[in-house]
Phi, psi and omega in degrees: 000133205264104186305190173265334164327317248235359202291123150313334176302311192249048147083027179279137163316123167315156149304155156097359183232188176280170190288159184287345181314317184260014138322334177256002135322331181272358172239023154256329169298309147359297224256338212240305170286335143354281199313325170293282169022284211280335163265011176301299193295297174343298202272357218236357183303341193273015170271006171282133149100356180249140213267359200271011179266163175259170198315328179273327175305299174281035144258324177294307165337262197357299172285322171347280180342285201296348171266005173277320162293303177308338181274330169266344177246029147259331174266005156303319187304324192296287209321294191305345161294313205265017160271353181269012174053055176252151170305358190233016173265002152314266192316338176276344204275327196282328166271350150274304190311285176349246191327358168240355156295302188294328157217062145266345141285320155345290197289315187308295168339313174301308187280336169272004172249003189248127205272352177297008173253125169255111161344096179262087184294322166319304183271023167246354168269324203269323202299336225263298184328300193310322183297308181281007141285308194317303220294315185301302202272013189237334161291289184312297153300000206296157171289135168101357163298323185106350204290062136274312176310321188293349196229002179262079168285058186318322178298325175229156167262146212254146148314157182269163197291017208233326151319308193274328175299337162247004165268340186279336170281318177311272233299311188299339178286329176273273148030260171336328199253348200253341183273315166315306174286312168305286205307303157348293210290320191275342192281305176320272229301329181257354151285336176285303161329295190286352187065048160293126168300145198258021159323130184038015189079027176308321161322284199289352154312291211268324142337299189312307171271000195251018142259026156232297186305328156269352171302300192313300181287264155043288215278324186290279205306313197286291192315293172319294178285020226211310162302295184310329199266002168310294195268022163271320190247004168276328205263141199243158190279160209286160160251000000 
């Protein structure tokens, strides 16, 4: 005997599709490609002033760069969809993935055709990977899928997206500095445990990363919590 649970009207996975649990891959991928992001631009300062690349080299950085800010403040937009549970974040997610597949080929192209570049059986391994997440989680959103029920909450209304887009630039920023400063603080403290030598600033080398790896978790942590707790204490019921 068929419950009522089971009804399609109230917004239960259909038969025949995946389960709703991996409707939320695309937003740990997300959430993963961010994060690289944020540390391409962390790790990428010694390209200011500096003239000794040669041209195609530093333009390919460059754009790295500038596609790493588009990447983070276009998946801030995602985050704010899909933590306000809107219908419309399958599709916007499918249209950053496009655009972010067109140009990792891209950039993959570039390096094998530009000869200051060296043949990377690894990074033609990393690019293959990226494409085949992407391509799954583009699957996974397809129209007709159901992800909509999973990311549509009708009962209530979410804050606008423009809300979770300046609370998610605070948490990151407040994040960053507060991950940053922790993380410093601990890398002295386990370079002085540990005796790292402090030879040429060895020391002070390994305190530098291990507070750019918390500017990175920080900048990721705050931007997230900081979103979740916008539509956690925000969100009202629809009228």
């Amino acid at each position: 005997m068929t419950s009522s649970s089971e009804q399609p009207g109230n917004g239960q996975a259909p038969a025949g599709r995946p389960g709703g649990d991996l409707f939320y891959v695309p937003v740990g991928w997300l959430i993963f490609v961010m994060a690289w992001s944020v540390y391409g631009l962390t790790s990428a300062w010694w390209l200011v002033g500096n003239s000794d690349l040669p041209d195609k080299v530093f333009y390919f950085f460059f754009g790295g760069l500038v596609a790493n800010v588009i990447t983070v403040l276009w998946g801030l937009y995602l985050l704010g969809l899909a933590f306000g549970r809107s219908g419309r974040f399958p599709r916007h997610f499918t249209i950053w993935q496009i655009a972010t597949i067109v140009w990792v080929l891209a950039r993959q192209a570039y390096m094998l055709t530009v000869p200051e570049f060296v043949f990377s059986a690894r990074s033609l391994g990393i690019t293959a990977i990226e494409i085949g997440i992407g391509l799954l989680c583009i699957y996974l959103l397809r129209p007709g899928s159901g992800a909509g029920t999973v990311y549509t909450r009708p009962q209530t209304e979410a804050p606008p997206v423009f809300v979770s887009i300046i609370a998610a630039l605070l948490g990151i920023i407040l994040g960053a500095v507060i991950g940053a400063l922790v993380g410093f603080f601990a890398g002295s403290v386990i370079a002085d445990v540990a005796k790292v030598s402090c030879f040429e600033g060895g020391c002070g080398y390994f305190a530098a990363f291990i507070g750019l790896a918390g500017l990175v978790v920080g900048a990721i942590g705050g931007g997230i919590l900081a979103v979740w707790l916008v539509h956690r204490r925000r969100r009202k019921p629809a009228a």
